[in-house]
Backbone and ligand atoms as CSV (ligand in chain L), in Angstrom:
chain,resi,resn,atom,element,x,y,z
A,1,UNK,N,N,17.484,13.021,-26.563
A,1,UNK,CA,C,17.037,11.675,-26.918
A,1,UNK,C,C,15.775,11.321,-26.136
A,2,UNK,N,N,14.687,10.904,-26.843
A,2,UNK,CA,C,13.517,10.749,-26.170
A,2,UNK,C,C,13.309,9.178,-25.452
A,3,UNK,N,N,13.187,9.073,-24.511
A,3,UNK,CA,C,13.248,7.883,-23.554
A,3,UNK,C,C,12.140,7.388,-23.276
A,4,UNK,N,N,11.523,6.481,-22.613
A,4,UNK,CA,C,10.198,6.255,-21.962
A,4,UNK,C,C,10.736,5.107,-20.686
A,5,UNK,N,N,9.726,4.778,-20.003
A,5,UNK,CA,C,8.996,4.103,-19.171
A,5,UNK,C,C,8.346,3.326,-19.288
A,6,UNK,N,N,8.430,2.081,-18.696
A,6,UNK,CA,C,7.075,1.185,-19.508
A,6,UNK,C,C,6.803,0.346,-17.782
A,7,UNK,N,N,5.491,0.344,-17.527
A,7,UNK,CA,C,5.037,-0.259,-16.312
A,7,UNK,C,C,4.257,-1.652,-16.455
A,8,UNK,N,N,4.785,-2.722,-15.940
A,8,UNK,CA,C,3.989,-3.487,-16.040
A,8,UNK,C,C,2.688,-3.929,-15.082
A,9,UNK,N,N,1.693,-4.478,-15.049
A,9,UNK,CA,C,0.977,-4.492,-14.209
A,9,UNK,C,C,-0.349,-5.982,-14.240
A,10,UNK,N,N,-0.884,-6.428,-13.807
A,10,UNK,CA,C,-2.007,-7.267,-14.176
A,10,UNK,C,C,-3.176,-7.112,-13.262
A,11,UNK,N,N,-3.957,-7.377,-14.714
A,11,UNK,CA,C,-5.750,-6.859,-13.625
A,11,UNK,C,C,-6.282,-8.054,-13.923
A,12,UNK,N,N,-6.637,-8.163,-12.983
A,12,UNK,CA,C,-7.509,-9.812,-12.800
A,12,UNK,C,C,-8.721,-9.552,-11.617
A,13,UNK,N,N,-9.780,-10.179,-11.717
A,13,UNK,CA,C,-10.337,-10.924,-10.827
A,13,UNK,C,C,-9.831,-11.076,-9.547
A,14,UNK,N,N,-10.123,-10.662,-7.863
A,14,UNK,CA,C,-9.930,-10.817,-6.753
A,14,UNK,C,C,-9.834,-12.786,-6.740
A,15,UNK,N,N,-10.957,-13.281,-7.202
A,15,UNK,CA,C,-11.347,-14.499,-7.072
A,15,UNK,C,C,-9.833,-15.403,-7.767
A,16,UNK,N,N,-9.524,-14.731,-8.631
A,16,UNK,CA,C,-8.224,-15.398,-9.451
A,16,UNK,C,C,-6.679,-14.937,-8.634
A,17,UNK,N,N,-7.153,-14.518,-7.918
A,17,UNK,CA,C,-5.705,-14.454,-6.890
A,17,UNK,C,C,-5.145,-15.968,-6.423
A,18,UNK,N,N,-4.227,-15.691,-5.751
A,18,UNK,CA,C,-4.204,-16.837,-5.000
A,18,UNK,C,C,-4.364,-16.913,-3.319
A,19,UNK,N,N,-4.354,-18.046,-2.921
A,19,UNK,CA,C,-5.243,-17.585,-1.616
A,19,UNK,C,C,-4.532,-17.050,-0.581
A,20,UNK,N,N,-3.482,-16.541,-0.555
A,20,UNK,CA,C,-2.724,-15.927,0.553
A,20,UNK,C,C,-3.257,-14.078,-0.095
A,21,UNK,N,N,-2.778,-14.193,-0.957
A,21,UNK,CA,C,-3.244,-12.830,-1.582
A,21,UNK,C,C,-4.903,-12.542,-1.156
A,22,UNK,N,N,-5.610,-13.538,-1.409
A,22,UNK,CA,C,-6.979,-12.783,-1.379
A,22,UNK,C,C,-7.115,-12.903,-0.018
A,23,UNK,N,N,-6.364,-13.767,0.873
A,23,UNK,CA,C,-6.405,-13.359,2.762
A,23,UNK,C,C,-5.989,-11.665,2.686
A,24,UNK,N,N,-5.244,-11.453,2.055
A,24,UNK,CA,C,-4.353,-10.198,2.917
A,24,UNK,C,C,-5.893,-8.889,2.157
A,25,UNK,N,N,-6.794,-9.113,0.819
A,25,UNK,CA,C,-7.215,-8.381,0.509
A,25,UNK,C,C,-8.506,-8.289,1.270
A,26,UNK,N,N,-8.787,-9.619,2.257
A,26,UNK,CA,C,-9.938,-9.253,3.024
A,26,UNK,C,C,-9.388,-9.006,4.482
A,27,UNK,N,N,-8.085,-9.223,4.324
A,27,UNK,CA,C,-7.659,-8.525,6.058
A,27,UNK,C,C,-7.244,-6.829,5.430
A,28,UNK,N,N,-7.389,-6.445,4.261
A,28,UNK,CA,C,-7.444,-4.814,4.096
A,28,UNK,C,C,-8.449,-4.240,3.636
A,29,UNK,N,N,-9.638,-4.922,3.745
A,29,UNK,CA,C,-10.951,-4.459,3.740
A,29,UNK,C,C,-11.406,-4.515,5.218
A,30,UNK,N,N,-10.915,-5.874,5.798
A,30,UNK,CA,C,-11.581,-5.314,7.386
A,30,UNK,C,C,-10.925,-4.301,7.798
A,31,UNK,N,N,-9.762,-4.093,7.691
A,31,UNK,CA,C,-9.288,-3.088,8.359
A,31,UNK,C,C,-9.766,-1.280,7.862
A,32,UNK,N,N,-10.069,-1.692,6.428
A,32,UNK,CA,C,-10.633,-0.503,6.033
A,32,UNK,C,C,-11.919,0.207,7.221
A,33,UNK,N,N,-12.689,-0.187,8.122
A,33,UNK,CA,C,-13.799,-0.250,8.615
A,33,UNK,C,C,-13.430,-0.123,10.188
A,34,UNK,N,N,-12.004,-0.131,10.343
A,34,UNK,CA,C,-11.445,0.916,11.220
A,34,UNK,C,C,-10.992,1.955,11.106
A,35,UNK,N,N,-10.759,2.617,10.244
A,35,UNK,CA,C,-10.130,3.749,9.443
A,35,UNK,C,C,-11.373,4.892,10.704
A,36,UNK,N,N,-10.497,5.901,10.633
A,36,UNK,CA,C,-10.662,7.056,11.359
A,36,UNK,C,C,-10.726,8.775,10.858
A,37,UNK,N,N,-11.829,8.597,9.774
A,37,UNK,CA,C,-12.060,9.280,8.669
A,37,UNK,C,C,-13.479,10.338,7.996
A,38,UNK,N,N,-12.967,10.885,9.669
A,38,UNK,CA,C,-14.549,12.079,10.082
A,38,UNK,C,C,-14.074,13.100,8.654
A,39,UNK,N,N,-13.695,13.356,8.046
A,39,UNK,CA,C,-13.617,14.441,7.506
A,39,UNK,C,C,-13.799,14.146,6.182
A,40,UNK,N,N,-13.165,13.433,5.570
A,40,UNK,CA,C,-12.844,12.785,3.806
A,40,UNK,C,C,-14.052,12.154,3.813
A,41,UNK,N,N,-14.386,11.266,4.797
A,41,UNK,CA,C,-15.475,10.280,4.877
A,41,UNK,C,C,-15.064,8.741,3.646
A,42,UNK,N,N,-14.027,8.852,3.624
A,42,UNK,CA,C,-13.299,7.753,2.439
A,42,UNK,C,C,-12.128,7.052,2.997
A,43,UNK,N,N,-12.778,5.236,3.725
A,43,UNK,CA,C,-11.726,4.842,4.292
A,43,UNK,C,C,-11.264,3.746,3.730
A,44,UNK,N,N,-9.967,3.650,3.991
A,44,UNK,CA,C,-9.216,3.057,3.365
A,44,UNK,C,C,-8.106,2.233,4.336
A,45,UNK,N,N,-8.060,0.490,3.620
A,45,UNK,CA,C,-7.486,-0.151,4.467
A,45,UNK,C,C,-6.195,-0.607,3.697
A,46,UNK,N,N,-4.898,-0.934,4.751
A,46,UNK,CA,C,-3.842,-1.525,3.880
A,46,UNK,C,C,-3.569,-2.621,4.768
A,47,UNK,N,N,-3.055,-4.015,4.120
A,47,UNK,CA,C,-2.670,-5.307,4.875
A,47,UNK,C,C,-1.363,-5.190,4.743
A,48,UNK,N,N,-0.371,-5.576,5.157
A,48,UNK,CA,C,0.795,-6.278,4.694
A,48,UNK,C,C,1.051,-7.896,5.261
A,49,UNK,N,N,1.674,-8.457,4.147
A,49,UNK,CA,C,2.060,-9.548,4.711
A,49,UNK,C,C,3.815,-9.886,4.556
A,50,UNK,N,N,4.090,-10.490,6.016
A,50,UNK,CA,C,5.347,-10.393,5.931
A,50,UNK,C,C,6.227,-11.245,5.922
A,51,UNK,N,N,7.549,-11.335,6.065
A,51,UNK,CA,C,8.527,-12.615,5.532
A,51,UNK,C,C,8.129,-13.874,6.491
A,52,UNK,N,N,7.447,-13.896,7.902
A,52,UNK,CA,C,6.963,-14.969,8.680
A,52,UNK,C,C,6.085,-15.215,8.576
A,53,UNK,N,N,5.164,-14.829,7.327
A,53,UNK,CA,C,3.611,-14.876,7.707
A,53,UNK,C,C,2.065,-14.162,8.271
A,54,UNK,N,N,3.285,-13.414,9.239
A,54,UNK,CA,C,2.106,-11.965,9.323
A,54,UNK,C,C,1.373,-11.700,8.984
A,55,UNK,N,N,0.595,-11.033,9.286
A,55,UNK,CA,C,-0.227,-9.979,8.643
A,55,UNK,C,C,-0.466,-8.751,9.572
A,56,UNK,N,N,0.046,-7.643,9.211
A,56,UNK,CA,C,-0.066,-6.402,9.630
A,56,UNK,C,C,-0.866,-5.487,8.954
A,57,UNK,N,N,-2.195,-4.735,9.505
A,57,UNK,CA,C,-2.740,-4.000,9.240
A,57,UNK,C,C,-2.627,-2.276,9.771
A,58,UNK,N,N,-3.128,-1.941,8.774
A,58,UNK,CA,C,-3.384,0.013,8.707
A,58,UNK,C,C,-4.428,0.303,8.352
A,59,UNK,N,N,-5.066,1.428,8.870
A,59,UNK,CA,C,-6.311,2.193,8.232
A,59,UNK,C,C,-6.246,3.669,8.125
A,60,UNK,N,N,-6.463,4.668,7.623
A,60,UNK,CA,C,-6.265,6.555,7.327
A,60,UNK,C,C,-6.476,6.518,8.819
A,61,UNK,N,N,-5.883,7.452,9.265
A,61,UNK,CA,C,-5.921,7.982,10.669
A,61,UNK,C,C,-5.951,9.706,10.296
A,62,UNK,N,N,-7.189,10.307,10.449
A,62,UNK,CA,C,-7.505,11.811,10.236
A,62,UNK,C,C,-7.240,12.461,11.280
A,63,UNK,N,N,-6.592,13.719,11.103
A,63,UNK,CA,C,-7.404,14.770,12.478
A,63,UNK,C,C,-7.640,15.996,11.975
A,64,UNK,N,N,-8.361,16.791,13.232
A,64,UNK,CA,C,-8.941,18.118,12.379
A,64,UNK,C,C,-7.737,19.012,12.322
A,65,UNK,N,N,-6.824,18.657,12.493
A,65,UNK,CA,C,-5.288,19.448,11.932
A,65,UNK,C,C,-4.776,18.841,10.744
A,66,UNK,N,N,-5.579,18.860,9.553
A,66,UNK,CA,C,-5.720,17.749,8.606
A,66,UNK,C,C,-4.069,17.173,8.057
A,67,UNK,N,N,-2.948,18.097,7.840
A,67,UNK,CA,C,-1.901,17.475,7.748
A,67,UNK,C,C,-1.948,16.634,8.970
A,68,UNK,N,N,-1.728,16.519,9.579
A,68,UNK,CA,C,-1.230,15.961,10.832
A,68,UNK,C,C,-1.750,13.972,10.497
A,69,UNK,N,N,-2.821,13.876,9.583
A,69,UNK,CA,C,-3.670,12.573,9.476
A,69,UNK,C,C,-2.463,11.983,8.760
A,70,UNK,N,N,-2.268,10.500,9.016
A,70,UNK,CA,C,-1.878,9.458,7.924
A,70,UNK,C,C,-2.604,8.599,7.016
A,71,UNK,N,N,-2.159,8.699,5.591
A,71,UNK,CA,C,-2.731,7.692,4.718
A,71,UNK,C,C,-2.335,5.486,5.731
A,72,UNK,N,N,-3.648,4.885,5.113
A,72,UNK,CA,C,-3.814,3.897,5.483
A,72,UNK,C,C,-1.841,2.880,5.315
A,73,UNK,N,N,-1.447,3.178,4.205
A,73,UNK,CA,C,-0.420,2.357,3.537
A,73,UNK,C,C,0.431,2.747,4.803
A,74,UNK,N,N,0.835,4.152,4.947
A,74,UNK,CA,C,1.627,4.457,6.008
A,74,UNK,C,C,1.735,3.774,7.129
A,75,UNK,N,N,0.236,3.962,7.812
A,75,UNK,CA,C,0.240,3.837,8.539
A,75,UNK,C,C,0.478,1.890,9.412
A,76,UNK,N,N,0.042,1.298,8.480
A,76,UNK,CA,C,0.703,-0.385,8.155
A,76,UNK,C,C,1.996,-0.052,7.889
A,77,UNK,N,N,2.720,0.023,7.218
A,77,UNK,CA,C,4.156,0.369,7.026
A,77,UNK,C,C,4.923,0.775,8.274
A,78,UNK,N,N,4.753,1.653,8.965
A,78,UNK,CA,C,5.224,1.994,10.412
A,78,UNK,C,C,5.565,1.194,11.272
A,79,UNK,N,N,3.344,0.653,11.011
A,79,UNK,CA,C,3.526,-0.587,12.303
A,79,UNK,C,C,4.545,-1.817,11.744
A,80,UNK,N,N,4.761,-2.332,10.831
A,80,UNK,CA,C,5.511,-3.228,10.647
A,80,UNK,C,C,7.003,-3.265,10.711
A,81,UNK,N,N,7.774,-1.943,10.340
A,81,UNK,CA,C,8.762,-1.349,10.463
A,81,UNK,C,C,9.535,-1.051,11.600
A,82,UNK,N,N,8.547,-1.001,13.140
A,82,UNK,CA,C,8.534,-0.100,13.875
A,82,UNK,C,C,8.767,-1.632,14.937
A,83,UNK,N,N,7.361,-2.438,14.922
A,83,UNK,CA,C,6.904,-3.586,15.481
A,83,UNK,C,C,8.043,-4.954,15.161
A,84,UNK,N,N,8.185,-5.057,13.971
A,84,UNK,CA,C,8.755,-6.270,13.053
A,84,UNK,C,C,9.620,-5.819,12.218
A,85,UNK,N,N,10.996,-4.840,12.635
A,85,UNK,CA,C,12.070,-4.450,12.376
A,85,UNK,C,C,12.881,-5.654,11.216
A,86,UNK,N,N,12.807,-6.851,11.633
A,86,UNK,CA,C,13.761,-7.829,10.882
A,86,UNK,C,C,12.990,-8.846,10.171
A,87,UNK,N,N,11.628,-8.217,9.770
A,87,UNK,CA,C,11.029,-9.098,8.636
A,87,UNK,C,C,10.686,-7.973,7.448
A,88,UNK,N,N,11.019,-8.749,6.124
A,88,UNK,CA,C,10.399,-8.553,5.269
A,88,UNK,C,C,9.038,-8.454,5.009
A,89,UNK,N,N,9.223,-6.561,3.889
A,89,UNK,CA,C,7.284,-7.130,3.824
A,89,UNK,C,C,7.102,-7.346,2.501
A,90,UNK,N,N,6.341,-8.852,2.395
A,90,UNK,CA,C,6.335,-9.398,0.591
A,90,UNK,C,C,5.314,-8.204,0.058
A,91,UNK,N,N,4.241,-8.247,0.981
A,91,UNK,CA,C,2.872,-7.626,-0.300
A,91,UNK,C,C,2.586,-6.981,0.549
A,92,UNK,N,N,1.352,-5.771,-0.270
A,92,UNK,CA,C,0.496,-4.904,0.472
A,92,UNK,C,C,-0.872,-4.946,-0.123
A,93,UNK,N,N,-1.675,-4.786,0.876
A,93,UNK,CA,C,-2.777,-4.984,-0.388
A,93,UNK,C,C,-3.551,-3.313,0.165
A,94,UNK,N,N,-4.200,-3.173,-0.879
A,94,UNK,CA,C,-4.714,-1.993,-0.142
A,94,UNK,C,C,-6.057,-1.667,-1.220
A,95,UNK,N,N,-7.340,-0.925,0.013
A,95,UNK,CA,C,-8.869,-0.903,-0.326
A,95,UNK,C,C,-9.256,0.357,0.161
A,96,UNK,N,N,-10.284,1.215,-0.393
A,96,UNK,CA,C,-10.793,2.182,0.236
A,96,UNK,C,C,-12.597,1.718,-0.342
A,97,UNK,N,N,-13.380,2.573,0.502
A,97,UNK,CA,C,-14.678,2.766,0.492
A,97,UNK,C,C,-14.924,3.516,1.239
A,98,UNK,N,N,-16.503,4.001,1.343
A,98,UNK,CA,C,-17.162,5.435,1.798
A,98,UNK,C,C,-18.647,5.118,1.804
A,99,UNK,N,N,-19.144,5.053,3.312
A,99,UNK,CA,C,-19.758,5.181,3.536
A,99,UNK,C,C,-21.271,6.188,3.104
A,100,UNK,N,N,-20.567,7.274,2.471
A,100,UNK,CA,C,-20.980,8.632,2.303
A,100,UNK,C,C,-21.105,8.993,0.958
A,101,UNK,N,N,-20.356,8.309,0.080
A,101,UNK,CA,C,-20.486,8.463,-1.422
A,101,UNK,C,C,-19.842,7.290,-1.859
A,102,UNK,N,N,-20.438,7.138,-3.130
A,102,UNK,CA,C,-19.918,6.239,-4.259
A,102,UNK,C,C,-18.763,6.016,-4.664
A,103,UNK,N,N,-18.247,5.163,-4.408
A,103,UNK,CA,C,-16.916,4.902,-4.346
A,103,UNK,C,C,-16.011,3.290,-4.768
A,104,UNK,N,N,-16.378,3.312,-6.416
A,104,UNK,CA,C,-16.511,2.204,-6.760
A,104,UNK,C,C,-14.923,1.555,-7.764
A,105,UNK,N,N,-14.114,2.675,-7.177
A,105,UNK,CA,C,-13.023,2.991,-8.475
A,105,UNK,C,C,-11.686,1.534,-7.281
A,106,UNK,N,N,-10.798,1.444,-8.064
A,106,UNK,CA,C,-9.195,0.431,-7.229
A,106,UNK,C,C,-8.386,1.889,-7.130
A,107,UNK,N,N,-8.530,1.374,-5.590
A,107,UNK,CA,C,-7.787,2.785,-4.552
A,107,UNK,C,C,-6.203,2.711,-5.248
A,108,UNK,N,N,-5.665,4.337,-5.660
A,108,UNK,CA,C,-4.013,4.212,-5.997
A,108,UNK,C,C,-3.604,5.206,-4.738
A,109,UNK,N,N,-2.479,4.594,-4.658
A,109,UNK,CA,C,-1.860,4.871,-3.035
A,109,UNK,C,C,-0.874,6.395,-3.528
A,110,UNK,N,N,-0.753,7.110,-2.581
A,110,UNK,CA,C,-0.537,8.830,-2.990
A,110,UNK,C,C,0.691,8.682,-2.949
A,111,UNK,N,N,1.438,9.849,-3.512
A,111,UNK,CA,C,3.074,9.566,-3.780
A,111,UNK,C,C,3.702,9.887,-2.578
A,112,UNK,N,N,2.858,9.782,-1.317
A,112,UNK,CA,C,3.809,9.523,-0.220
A,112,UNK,C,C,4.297,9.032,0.208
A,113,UNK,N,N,3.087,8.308,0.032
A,113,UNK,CA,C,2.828,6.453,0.531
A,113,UNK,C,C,4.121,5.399,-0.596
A,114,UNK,N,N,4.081,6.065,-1.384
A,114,UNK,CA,C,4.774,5.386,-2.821
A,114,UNK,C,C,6.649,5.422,-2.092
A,115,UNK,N,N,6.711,7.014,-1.491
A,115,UNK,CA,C,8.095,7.032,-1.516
A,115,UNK,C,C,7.774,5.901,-0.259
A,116,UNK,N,N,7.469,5.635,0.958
A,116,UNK,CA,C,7.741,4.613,1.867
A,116,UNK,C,C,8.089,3.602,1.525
A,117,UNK,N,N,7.592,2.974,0.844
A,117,UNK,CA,C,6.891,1.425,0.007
A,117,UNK,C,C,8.456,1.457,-0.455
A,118,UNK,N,N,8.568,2.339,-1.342
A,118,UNK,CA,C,9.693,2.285,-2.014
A,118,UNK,C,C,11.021,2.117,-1.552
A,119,UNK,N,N,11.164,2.746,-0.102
A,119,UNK,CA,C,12.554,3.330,0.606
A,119,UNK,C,C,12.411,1.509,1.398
A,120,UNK,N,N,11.183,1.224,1.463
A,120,UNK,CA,C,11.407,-0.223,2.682
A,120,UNK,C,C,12.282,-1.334,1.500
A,121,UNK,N,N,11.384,-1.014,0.060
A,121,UNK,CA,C,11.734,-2.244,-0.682
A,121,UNK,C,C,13.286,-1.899,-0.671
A,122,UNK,N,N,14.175,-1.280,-1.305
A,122,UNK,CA,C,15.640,-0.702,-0.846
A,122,UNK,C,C,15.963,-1.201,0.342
A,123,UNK,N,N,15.088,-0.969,1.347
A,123,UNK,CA,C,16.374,-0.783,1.923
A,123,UNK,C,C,16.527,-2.651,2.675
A,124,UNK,N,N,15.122,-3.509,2.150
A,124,UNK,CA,C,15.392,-5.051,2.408
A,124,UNK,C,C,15.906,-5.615,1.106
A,125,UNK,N,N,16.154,-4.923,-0.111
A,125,UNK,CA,C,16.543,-5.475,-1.210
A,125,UNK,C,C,15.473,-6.513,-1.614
A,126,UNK,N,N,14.536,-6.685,-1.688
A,126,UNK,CA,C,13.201,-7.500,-2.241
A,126,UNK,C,C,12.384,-6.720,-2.717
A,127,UNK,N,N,12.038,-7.189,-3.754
A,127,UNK,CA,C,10.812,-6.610,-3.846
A,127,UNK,C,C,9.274,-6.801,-3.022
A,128,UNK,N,N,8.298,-5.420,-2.964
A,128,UNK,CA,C,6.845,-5.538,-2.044
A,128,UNK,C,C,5.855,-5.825,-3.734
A,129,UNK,N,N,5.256,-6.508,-3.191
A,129,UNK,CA,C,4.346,-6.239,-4.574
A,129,UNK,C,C,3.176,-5.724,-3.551
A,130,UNK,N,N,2.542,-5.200,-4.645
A,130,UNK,CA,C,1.746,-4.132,-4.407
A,130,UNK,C,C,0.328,-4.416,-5.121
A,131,UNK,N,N,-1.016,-4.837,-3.944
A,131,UNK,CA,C,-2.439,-5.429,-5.198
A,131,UNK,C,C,-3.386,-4.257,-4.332
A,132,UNK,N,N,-3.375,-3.988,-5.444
A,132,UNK,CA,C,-4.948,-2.278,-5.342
A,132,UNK,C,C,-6.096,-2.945,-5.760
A,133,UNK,N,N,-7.034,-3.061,-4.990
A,133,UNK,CA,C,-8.856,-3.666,-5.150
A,133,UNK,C,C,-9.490,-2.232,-4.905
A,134,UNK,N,N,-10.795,-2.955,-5.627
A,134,UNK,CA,C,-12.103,-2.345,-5.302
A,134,UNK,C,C,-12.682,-3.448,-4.524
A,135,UNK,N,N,-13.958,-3.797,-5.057
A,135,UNK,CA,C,-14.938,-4.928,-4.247
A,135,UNK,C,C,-14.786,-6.336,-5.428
A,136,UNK,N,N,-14.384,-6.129,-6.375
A,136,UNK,CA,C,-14.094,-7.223,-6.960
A,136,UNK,C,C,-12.947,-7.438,-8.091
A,137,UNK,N,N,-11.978,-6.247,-8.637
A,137,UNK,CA,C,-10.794,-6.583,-8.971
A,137,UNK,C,C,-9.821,-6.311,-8.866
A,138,UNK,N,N,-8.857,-6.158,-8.796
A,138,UNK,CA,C,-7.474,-6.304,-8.325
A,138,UNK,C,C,-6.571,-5.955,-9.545
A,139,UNK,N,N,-5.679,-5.155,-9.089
A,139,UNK,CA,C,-4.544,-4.663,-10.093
A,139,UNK,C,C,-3.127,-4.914,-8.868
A,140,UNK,N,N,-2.087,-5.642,-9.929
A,140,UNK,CA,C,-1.403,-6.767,-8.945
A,140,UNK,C,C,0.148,-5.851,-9.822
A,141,UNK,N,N,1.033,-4.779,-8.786
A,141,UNK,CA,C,2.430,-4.570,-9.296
A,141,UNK,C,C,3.213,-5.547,-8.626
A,142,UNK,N,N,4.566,-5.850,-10.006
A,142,UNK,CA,C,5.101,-6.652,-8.870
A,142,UNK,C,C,6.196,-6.124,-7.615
A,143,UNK,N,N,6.156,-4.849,-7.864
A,143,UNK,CA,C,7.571,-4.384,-7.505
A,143,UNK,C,C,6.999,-3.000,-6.959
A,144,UNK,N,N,7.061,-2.332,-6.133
A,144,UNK,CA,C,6.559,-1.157,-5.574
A,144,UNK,C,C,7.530,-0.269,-6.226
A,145,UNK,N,N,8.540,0.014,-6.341
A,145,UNK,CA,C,9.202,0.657,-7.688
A,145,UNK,C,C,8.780,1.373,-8.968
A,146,UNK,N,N,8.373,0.273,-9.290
A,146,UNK,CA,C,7.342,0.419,-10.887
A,146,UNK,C,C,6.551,1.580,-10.527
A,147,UNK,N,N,5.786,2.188,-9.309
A,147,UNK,CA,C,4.932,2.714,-9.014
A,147,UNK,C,C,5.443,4.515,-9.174
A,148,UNK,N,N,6.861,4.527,-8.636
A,148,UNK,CA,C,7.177,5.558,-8.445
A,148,UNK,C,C,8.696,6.009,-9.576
A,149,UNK,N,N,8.575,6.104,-10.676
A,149,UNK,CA,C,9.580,6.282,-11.689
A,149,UNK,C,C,10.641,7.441,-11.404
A,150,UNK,N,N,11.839,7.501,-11.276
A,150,UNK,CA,C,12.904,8.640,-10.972
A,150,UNK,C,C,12.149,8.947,-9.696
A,151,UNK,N,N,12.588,7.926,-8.439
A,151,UNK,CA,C,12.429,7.941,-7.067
A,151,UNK,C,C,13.672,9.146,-6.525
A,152,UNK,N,N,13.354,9.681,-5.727
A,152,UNK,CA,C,14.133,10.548,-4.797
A,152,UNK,C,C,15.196,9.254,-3.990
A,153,UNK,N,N,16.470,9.049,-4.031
A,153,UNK,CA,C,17.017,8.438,-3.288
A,153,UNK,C,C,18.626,9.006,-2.622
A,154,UNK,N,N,18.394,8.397,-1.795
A,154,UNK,CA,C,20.266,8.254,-1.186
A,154,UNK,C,C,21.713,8.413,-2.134
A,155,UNK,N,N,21.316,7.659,-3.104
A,155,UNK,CA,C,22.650,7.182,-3.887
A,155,UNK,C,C,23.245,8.781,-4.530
A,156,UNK,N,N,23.163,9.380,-4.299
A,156,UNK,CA,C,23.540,10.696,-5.118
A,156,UNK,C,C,24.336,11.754,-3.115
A,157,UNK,N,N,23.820,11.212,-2.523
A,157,UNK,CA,C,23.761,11.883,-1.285
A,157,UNK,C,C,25.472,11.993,-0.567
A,158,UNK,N,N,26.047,13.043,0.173
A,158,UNK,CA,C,27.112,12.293,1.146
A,158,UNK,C,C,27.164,11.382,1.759
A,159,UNK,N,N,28.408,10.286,1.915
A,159,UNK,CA,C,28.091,9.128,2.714
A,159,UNK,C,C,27.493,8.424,2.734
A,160,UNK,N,N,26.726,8.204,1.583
A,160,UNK,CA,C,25.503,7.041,1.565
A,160,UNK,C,C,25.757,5.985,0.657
L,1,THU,N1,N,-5.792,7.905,1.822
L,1,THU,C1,C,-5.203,6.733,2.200
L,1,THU,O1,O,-5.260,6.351,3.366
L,1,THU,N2,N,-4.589,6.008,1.254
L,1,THU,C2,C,-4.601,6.299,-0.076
L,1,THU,O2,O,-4.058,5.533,-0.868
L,1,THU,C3,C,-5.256,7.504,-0.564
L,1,THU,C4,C,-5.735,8.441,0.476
L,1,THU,C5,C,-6.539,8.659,2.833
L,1,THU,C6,C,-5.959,9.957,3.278
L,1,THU,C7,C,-7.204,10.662,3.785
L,1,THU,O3,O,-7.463,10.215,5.114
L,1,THU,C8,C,-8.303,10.152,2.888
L,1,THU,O4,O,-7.821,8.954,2.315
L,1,THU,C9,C,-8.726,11.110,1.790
L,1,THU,O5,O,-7.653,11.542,1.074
């Protein structure tokens, strides 16, 4: 029986956000501009904002042991996880650019980054929404879920 998937999503205008949203998309552009990204030369920032208000930032962290680097999303995710154990994180916003080349496309976050996003929304039972920019529009999921279809999870596992 043939099945599908259907994702919802909305692209709008940065400017047509609302204004907590377009805070978190210029606190993940500044942060993009810390990113630590001798090698790719393509940095990329992620905000989160969290159930108190927060705002927690990430940027790619490279090294020349190139596995060893974290994507930007991660690396916000950690800190908030790690730092702010008993808050929710509502949104993420997340930006890349490059100094070095043209780089004009709305950054999509790698399916690593996807399973994190995914395992946090689980495991606070809320949904993260999730807004991917360039320099001027925005693609707004509501559910970090949507992102990653037939997720790897627990529920099939011993004891879980
Ligand atoms: N990267 C991120 O930080 N987030 C993404 O969503 C895509 C890729 C980083 C990893 C690496 O440092 C560089 O971008 C090039 O892949």
């Amino acid at each position: 029986m043939e099945k599908s998937i259907n994702i919802n999503y909305n692209q709008l205008a940065i400017s047509e956000l609302d204004q907590l949203d377009q805070e978190l998309v210029t606190a993940a552009k500044e942060a993009s501009k810390n990113a630590y990204a001798p090698y790719s030369k393509f940095n990329v920032g992620a905000a989160l904002k969290l159930g108190n208000g927060d705002i927690i930032v990430g940027n790619n962290q490279e090294n020349i042991a190139y596995p060893s680097g974290l994507c930007a999303e991660r690396v916000a995710l950690f800190n908030a996880a790690s730092n702010h154990p008993n808050e929710s994180i509502e949104t993420i916003a997340v930006y890349a650019a490059s100094e070095s080349f043209d780089y004009k496309d709305i950054v999509k976050p790698c399916g690593a980054c996807r399973q994190v996003m995914c395992e946090y929304e689980i495991k606070q039972s809320a949904n993260i929404k999730v807004i991917l920019v360039n320099e001027t529009e925005a693609i707004v999921i509501d559910k970090a879920g949507d992102l990653l279809p037939f997720i790897f999870d627990a529920s099939g596992l011993k004891d879980s």
